[in-house]
N, C-alpha and C positions, 0 to 999 in steps of 0.2 A: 504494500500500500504506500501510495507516495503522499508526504504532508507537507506542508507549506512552512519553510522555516528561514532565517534571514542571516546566512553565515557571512560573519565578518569580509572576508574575502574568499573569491572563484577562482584558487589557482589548482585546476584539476591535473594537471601534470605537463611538464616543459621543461627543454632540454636546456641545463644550466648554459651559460655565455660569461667568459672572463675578457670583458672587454678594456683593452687598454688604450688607453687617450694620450696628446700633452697636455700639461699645464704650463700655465703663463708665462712660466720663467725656464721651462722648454726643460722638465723633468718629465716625469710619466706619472700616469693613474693607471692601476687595477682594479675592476671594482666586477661584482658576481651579479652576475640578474638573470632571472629565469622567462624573462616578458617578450618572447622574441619567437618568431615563425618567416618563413622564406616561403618563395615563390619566384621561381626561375634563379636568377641571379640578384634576386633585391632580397634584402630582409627587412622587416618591423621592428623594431623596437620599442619597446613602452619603458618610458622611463620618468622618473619625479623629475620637478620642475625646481628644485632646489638641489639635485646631484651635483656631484662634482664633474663628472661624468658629462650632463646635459650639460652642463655651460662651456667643457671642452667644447664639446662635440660640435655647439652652434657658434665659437670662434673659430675652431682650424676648418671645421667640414670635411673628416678625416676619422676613422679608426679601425683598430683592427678587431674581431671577432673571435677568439678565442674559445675551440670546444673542447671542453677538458672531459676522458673519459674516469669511470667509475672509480679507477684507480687513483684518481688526483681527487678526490673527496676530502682528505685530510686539509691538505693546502688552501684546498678554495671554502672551508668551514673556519678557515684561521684568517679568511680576509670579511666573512662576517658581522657587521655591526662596525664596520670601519669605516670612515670616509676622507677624502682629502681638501674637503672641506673647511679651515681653519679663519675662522671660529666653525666650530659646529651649529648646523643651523638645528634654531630650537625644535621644529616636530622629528627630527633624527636624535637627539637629547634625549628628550622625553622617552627614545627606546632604546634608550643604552647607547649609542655609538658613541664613540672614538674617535681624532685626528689624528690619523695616518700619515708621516708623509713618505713611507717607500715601502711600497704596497709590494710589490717584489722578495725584500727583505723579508719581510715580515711573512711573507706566504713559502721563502724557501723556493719559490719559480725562479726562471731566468727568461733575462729580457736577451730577444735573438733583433738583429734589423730586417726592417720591412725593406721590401723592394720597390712598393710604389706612393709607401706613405710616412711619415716620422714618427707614427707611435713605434711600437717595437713588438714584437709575434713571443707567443708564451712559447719555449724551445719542448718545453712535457708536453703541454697539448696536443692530442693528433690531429687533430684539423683545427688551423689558422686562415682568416678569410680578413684581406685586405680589402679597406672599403673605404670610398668615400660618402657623404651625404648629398642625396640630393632633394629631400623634405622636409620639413618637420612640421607636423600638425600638431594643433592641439589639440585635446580630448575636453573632454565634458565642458566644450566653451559657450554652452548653450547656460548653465549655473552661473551666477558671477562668484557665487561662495569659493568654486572648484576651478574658475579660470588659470590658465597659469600652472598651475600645481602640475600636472603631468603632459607628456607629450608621445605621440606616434611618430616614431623620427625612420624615414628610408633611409637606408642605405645600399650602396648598388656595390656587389660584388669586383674587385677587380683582379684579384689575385687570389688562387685558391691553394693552400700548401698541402697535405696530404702524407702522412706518414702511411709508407710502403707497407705496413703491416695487415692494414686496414682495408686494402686493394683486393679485389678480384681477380681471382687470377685468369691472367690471359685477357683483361681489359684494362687498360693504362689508364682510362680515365672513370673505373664506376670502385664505387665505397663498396664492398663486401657486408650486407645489414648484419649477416652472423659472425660478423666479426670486429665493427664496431658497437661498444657499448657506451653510450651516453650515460653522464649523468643527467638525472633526471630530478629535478624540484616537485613538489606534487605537496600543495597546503603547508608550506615551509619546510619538509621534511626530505631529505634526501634518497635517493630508487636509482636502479637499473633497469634496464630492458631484460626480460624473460625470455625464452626458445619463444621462435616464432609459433603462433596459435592454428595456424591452418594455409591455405594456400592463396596467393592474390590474385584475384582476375586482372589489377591493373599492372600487376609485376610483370604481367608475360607480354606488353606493351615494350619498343624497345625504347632505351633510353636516350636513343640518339634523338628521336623526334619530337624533345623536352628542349632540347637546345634553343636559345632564343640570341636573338641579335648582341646583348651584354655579352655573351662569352667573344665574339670577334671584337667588338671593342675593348675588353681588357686585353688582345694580344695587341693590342697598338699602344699597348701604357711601355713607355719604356721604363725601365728601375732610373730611381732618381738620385740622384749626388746627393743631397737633402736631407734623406732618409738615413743613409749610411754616418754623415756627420752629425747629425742632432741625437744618432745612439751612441756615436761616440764621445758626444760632450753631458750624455746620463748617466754614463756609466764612469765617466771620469768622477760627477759631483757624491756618488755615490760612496767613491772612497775617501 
């Protein structure tokens, strides 16, 4: 029997994202969020309108996507309740967080350099996806209460990195599902993905005919100077 109840928040299950940014003074942010879904080569992101993160993200219009599998659980549970936000803003207070400022450090990751952007790629993550922005909406701008507060930010794919381990064999470009495991968020709580449950009618579709116009335009992104220097002046401030 289904009854009518009013749970805090709908976060029914979503594959973690360790998304890292710059900050102003051209160091890096790490920060975990599970509010993010793809379609072709663009992703979603929902994200608060007081992150550290958002306000990168709406100065450079740049970051990388970061998916950390099951195994990196511990690391991305230690960046947690942190932000790089200094001062902390009061509704992140209110739930415990912290100022952070080397989110890296503290998580035990390493920062590897992007090829076509200045944040930096988590080097344990099996899939790294450089991206630039090219939207960001607001959500619930129809409130004035809620204006502001959060946003649906695109980001279009342009670089996809890919640990070999995770691959199909005998196809260079498809992810192997029984072989990568996502973390996965589901009501604040951390999950993996299970054996697959049965068989797909849309699996036996091939995946060449998913390919959309973004994948030829990131082969025209050439690696940038830019990117390589601004990891090596993070990495410098870091010691």
């Amino acid at each position: 029997m289904h009854v009518v109840r009013e749970p805090g928040i709908l976060y029914f299950g979503t594959p973690v994202v360790l998304i890292s940014t710059t900050n102003e003074d051209g160091s890096y942010n790490l920060a975990p969020m599970s509010s993010a879904f793809w379609l072709g080569w663009r992703c979603l992101l929902g994200l608060a309108g007081i992150s550290k993160t958002t306000e990168n993200i709406r100065r450079t219009r740049e970051c990388v996507l970061n998916l950390p599998s099951v195994e990196l659980v511990a690391a991305v549970n230690l960046l947690a309740r942190t932000t790089g936000s200094n001062p902390v803003p009061e509704g992140k207070l209110r739930r415990g967080y912290r100022f952070e400022r080397d989110k890296f450090a503290i998580s035990g990751l390493t920062p590897v350099p992007s090829q076509t952007v200045s944040p930096p790629r988590v080097l344990e993550c099996p899939v790294q996806l450089e991206a630039r922005i090219e939207a960001i909406h607001g959500i619930a701008e129809d409130d004035e209460s809620q204006r502001g507060g959060r946003y649906c930010i695109e980001a279009r794919i342009q670089r996809v990195h890919l640990e070999e381990s995770i691959l199909m064999p005998g196809e260079a470009d498809r992810v192997d599902p029984d072989k990568w495991r996502p973390l996965v968020m589901s009501f604040q709580h951390f999950y993996g993905l299970g054996p697959q449950v049965h068989d797909s009618t849309l699996a036996k579709i091939p995946e060449s005919l998913y390919r959309g116009p973004d994948i030829e335009r990131a082969r025209n992104i050439a690696p940038t100077l830019g990117a390589a220097i601004g990891m090596s002046g993070a990495l410098n401030s870091r010691r």
